[in-house]
C-alpha positions in Angstrom: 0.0 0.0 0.0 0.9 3.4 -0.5 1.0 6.0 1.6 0.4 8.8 -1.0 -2.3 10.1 -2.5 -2.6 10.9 -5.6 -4.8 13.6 -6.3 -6.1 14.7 -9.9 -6.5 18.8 -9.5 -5.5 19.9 -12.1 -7.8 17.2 -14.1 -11.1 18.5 -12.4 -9.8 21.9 -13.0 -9.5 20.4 -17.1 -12.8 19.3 -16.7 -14.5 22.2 -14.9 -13.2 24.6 -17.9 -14.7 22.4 -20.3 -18.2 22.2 -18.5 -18.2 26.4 -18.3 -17.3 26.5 -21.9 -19.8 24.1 -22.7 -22.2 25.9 -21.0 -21.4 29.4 -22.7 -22.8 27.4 -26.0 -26.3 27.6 -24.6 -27.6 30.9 -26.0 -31.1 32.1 -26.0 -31.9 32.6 -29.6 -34.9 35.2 -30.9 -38.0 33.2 -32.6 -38.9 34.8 -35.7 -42.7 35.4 -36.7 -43.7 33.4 -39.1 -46.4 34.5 -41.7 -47.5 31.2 -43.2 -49.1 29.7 -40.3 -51.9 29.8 -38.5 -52.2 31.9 -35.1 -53.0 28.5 -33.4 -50.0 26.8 -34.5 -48.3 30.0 -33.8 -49.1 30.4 -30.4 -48.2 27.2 -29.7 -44.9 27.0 -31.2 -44.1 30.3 -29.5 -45.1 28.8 -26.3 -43.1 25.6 -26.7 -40.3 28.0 -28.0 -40.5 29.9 -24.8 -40.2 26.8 -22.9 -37.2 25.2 -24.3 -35.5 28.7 -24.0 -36.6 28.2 -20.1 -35.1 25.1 -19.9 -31.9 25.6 -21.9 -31.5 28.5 -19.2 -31.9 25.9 -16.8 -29.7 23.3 -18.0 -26.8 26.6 -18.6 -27.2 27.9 -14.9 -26.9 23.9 -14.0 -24.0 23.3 -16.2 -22.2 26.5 -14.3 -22.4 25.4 -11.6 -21.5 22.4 -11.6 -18.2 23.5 -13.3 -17.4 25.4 -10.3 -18.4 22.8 -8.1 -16.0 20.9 -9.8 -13.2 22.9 -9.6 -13.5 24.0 -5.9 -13.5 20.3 -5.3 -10.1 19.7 -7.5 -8.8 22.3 -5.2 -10.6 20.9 -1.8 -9.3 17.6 -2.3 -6.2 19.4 -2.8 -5.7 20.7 0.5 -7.2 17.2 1.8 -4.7 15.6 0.4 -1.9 17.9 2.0 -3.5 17.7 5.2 -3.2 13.7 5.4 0.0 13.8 4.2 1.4 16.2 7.3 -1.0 14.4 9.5 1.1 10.8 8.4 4.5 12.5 8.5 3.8 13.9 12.2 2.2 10.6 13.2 4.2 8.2 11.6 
């Protein structure tokens, strides 16, 4: 067994840039009127529109976060890491 720990920061930091950046790809885009169809089917596309625009925010602000999430815990684990390490070195 060893006694280190090998800790993978700077791949969560990797993989928390890459969630962010995904997320930035998630732009609310305008819905253009549409003159051939009929105000039913309009209203309801614009409502379904509206919707997915809703949930794309959603999924974006979810996305964000979680790429900070994983970052801070890269950088928690980290410090973990270091801590158990002085705590063996003192104790053993």
């Amino acid at each position: 067994m060893s006694d280190t720990i090998i800790n993978s920061r700077l791949d969560a930091e990797e993989d928390s840039k890459q969630i962010l950046s995904a997320a930035e790809t998630l732009q609310n885009r305008e819905i253009h009127e549409d003159c051939s169809s009929n105000l039913t089917v309009q209203r309801e596309s614009v409502s379904a529109y509206n919707l997915s625009q809703e949930k794309k925010s959603d999924y974006k602000a979810a996305l964000q976060q979680d790429g900070k999430n994983i970052g801070t815990l890269g950088s928690t684990f980290g410090e973990l890491d270091a801590c158990i390490a002085e705590m063996l070195s003192n104790c053993f």
